[in-house]
C-alpha positions as CSV (number, residue, x, y, z in Angstrom):
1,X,-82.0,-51.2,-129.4
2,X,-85.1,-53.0,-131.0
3,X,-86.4,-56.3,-130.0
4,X,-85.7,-57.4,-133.6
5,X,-81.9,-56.4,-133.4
6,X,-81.5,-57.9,-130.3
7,X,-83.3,-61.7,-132.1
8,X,-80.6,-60.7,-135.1
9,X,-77.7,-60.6,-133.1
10,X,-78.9,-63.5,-131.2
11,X,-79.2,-65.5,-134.4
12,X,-75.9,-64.0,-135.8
13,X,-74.2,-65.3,-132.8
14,X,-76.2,-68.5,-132.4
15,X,-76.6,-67.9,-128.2
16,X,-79.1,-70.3,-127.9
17,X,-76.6,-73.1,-129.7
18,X,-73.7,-73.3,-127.5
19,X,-72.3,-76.6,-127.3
20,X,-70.4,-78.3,-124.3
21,X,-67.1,-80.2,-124.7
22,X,-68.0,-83.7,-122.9
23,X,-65.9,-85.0,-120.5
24,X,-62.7,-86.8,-121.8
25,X,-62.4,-90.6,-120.4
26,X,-59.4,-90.8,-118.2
27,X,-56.2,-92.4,-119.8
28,X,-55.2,-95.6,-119.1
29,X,-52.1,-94.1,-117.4
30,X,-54.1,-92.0,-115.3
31,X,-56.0,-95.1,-113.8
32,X,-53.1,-97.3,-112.7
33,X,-51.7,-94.6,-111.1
34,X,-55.2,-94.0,-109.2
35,X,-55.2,-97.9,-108.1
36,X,-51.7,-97.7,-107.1
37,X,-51.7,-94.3,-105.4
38,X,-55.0,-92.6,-105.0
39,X,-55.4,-93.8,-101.0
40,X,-52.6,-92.5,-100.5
41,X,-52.5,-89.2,-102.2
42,X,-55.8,-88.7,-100.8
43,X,-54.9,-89.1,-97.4
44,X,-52.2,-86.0,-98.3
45,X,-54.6,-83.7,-99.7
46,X,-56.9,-84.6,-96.4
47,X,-54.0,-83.6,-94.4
48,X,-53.5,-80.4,-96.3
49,X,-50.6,-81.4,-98.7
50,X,-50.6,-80.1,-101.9
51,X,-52.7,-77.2,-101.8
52,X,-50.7,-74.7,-104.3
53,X,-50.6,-77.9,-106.4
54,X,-54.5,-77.3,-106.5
55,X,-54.9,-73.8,-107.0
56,X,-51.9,-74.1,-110.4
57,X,-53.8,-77.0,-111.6
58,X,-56.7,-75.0,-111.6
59,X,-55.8,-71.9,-112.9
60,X,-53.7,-74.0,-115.5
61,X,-57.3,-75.7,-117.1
62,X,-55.7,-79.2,-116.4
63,X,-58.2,-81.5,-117.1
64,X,-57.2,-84.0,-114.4
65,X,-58.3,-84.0,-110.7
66,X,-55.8,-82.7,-108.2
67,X,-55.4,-86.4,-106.4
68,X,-55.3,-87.9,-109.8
69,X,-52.5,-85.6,-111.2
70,X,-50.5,-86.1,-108.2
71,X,-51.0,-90.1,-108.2
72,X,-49.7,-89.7,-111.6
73,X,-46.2,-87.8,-110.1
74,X,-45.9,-90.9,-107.5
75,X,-46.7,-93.4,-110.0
76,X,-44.0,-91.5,-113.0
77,X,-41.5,-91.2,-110.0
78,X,-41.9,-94.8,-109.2
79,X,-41.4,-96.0,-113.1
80,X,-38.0,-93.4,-112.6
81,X,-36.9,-95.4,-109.8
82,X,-37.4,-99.0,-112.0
83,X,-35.6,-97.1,-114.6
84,X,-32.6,-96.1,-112.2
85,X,-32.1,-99.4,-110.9
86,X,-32.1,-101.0,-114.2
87,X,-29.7,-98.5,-115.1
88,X,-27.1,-98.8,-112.3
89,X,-26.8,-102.5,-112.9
90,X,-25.9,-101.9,-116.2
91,X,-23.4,-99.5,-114.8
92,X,-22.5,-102.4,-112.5
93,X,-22.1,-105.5,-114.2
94,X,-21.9,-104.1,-117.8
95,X,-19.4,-101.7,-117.3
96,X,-17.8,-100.2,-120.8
97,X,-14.5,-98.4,-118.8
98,X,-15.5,-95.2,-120.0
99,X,-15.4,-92.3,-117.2
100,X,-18.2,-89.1,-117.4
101,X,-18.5,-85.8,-114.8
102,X,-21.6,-87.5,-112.7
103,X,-21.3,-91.1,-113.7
104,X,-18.1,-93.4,-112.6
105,X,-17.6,-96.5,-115.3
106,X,-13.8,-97.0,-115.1
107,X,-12.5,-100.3,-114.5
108,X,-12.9,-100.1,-110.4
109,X,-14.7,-102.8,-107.8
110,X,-18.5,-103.3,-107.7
111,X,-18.9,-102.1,-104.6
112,X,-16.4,-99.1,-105.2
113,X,-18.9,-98.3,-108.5
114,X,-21.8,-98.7,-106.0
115,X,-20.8,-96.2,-103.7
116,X,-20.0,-93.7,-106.9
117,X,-23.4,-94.4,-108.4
118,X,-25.8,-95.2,-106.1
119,X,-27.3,-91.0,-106.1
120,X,-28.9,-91.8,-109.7
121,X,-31.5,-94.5,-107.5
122,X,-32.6,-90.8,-105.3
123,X,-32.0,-88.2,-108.2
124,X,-34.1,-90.2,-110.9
125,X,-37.5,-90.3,-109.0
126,X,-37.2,-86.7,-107.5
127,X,-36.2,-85.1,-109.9
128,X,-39.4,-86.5,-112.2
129,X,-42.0,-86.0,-109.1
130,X,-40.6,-81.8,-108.9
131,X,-41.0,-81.9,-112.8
132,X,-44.6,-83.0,-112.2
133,X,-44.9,-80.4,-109.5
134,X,-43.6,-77.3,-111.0
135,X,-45.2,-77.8,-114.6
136,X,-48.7,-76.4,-114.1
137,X,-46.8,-73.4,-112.5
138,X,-45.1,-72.6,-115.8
139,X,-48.2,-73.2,-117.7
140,X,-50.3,-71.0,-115.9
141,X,-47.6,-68.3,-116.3
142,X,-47.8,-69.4,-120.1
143,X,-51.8,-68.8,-120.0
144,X,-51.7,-65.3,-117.8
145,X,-49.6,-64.2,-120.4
146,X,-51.3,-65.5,-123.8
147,X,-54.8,-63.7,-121.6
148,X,-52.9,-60.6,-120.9
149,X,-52.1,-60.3,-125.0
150,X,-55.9,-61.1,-126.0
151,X,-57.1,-58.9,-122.8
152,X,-57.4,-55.4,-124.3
153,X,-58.9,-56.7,-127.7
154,X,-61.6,-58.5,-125.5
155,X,-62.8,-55.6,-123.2
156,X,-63.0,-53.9,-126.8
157,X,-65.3,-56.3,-128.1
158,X,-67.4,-56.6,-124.6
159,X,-67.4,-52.6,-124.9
160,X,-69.0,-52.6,-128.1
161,X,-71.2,-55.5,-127.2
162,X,-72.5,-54.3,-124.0
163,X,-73.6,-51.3,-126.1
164,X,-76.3,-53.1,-128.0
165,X,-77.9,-53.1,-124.8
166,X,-78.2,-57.2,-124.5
167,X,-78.2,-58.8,-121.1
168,X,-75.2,-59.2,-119.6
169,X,-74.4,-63.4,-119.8
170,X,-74.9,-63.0,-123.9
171,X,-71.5,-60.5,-123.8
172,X,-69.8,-63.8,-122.6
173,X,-71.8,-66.6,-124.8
174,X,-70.8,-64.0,-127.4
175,X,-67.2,-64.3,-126.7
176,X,-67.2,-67.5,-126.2
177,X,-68.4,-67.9,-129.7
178,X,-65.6,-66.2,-131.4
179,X,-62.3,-68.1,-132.6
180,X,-60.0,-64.6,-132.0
181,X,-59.4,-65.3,-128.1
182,X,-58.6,-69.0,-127.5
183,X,-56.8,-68.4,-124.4
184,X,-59.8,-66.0,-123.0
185,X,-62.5,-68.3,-123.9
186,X,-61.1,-71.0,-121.5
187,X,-61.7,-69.0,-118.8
188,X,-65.3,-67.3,-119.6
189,X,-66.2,-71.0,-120.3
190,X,-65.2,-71.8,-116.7
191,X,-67.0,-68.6,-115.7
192,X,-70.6,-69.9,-117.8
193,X,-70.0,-73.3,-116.3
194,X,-70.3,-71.4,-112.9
195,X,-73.7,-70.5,-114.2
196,X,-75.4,-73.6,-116.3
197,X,-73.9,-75.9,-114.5
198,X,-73.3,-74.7,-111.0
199,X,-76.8,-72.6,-110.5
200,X,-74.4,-69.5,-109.7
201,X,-75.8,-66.2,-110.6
202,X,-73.5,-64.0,-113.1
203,X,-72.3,-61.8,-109.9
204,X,-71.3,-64.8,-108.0
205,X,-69.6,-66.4,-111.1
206,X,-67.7,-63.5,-111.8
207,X,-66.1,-63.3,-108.3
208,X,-65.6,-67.2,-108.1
209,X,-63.9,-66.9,-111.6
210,X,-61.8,-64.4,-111.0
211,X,-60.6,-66.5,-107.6
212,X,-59.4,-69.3,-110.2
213,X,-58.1,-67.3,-113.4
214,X,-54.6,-67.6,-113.7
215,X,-54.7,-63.9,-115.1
216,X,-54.6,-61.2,-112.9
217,X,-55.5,-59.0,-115.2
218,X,-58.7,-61.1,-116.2
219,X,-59.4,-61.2,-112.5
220,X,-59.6,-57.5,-111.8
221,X,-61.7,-57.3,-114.8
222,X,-64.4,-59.7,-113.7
223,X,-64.1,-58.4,-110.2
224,X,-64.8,-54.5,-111.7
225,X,-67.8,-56.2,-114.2
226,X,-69.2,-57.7,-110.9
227,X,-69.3,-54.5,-108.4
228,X,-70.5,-53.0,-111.8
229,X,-73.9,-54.9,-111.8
230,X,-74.2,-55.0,-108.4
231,X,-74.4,-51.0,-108.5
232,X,-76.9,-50.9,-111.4
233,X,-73.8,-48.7,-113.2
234,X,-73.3,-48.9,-116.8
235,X,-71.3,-51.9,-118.4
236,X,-70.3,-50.0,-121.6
237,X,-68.8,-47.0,-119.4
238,X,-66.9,-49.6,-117.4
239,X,-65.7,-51.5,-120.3
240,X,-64.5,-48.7,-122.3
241,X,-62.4,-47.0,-119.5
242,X,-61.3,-50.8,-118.4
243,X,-60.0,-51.4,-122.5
244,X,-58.4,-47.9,-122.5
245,X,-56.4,-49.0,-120.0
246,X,-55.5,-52.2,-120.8
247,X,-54.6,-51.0,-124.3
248,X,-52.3,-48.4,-122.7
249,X,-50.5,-51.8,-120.7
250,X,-50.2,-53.2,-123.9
251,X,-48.4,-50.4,-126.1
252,X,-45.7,-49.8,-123.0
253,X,-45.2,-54.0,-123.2
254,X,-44.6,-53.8,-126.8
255,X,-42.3,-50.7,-126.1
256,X,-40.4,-51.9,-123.8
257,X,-39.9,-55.2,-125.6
258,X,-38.9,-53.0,-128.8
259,X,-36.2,-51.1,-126.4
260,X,-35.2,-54.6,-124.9
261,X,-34.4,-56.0,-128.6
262,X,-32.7,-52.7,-129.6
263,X,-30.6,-53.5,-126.5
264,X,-30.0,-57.4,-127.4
265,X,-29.4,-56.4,-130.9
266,X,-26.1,-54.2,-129.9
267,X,-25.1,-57.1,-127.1
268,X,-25.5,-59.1,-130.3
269,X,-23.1,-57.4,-132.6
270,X,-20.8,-56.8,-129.6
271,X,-20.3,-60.3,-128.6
272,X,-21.4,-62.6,-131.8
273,X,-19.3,-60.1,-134.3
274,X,-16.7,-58.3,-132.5
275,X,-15.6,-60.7,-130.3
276,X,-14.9,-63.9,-132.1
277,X,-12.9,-61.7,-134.7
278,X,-10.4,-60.5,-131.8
279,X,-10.5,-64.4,-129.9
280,X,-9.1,-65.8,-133.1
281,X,-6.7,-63.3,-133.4
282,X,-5.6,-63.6,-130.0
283,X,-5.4,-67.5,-130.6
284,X,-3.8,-68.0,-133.2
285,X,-0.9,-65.9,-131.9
286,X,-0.9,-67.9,-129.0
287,X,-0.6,-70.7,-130.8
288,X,2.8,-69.1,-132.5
289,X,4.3,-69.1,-128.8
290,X,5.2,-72.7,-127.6
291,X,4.6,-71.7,-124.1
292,X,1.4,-70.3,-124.5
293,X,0.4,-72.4,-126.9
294,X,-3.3,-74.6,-126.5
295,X,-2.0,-77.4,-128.3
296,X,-5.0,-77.0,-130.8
297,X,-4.3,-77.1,-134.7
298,X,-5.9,-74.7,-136.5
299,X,-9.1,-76.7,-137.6
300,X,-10.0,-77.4,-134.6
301,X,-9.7,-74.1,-133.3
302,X,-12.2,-72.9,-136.0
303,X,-14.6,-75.7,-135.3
304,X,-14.5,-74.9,-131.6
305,X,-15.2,-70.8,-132.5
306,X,-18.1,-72.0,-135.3
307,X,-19.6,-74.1,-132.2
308,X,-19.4,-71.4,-129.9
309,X,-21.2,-68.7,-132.1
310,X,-23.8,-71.1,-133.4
311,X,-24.3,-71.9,-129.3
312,X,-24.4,-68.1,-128.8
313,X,-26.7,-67.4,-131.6
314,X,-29.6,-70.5,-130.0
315,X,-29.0,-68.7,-126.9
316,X,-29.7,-64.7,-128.2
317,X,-33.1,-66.9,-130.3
318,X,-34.1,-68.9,-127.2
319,X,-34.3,-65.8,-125.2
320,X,-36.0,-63.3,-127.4
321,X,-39.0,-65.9,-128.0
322,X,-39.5,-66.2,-123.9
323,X,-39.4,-62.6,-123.9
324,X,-41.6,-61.7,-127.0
325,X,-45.1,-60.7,-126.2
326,X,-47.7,-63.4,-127.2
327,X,-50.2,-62.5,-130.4
């Protein structure tokens, strides 16, 4: 490739005009809860607390710091137990008599309603801290698997690009650059931080990166591009066998989704079709023998069969999103 190609596609792709997102300003929520709790969480995180919380925050692209993010779980878990207490008294002194499954409002003593109650002032608080701690797990999961889709489509496009013959770091500005990967571009802009920012060399960034990617498949790719260089062996060759094989992973996902649907969709006509018809049959002949009868009129049977199937058709929905391949 000529030196004049090589300035083209450089121009094309603007290298030398990459911009860097500035650093957002903390919210205001984010700095009471480092004045409340900072100290302390820091004392956690000296003691070794917290250090999976770390890594998913990490591999999740949160923009907080770890300490920050867990002050923010003490401080949300300390508004939950303002909230719980404010809402027991209500259940104490402004009782309406009504009676639920967890909570206890019939016309009984204070104390008696006390006792009943008093698990909201524990279940409140701890149940918002685990939220806090378990949600950048399921976001990184979310992120692995929106990188996995884009994956084979990138180590395409790095094929092809490495081909031209320009220097390795350009094949990431490049994809960097493009608007078709938004879930891979967060983590090759970590891995070019490790470089403009850091002082790492690309080898070093590539291995550090791939320590932090919530992809595993994005990991063993930079890990294979970094023993690459180090060899002196030949970037295109690696990229092309790496995208024939990630483009092999993805046809046998979007088989075995098709085979899962094809599966769901005969579930679906089994249980959503078939079965309601032979339920209402089998009540409403119940219903024409006193001793088995349900004491339901007929309306209200067909509501509660309507509800059901609408329930089971949000469930069959919900299910097949979480399970459909992302892009």
């Amino acid at each position: 490739m000529t030196d004049s190609s090589v300035k083209r596609l450089k121009k094309d792709y603007k290298l030398e005009q990459i911009k860097f997102e500035k650093f957002k300003k903390p919210s205001l929520y984010a700095k009471i809860s480092n004045r409340l709790f900072l100290k302390l969480t820091t004392r956690l995180f000296d003691k070794g607390y917290f250090q999976n919380l770390n890594n998913n925050l990490r591999k999740a692209n949160f923009s907080f710091l770890s300490q920050t993010y867990v002050s923010m779980a003490f401080f949300s878990a300390l508004i939950g137990l303002v909230a719980s207490i404010v809402l027991l008294i209500i259940l104490l002194f402004f009782n309406p008599g009504l009676n639920y499954p967890f909570l206890t409002l019939a016309e009984e003593s204070i104390l008696l309603r006390l006792a009943k109650n008093f698990w909201i002032i524990f279940a409140v608080p701890i149940l918002t801290f685990v939220s806090f701690y378990f949600y950048p797990i399921t976001e990184r999961k979310s992120i692995a698997g929106k990188i996995n889709q884009e994956l084979p489509f990138v180590a395409i496009h790095m094929s092809a690009i490495a081909g031209s013959g320009i220097e390795p770091t350009s094949i990431f500005k490049i994809i960097v650059l493009s608007e078709e990967y938004p879930a891979t571009k967060q983590e090759i802009k970590k891995l070019l931080n490790q470089i403009n920012l850091y002082g790492y060399d690309l080898v070093s960034a590539l291995r550090e990166s791939a320590r932090i990617t919530s992809s595993a498949k994005l990991a063993e790719l930079f890990k294979g591009l970094a023993t690459t260089i180090t060899s002196g062996g030949s970037l295109e060759n690696f990229l092309e066998k790496r995208a024939e094989s990630l483009i092999f992973d993805y046809k046998m996902d979007r088989e075995k989704y098709t085979k899962m649907a094809e599966t769901f969709m005969d579930l679906y006509i089994s249980v959503v079709i078939a079965t309601p018809m032979i339920m209402t049959i089998l009540l409403v002949m119940m219903n024409m023998i006193p001793a088995l009868s349900l004491g339901l009129s007929t309306p209200v049977l067909s509501f509660l069969m309507i509800l059901g199937i609408a329930l089971i058709n949000v469930f069959f929905l919900v299910f097949l999103h979480l399970r459909q391949p992302e892009g």
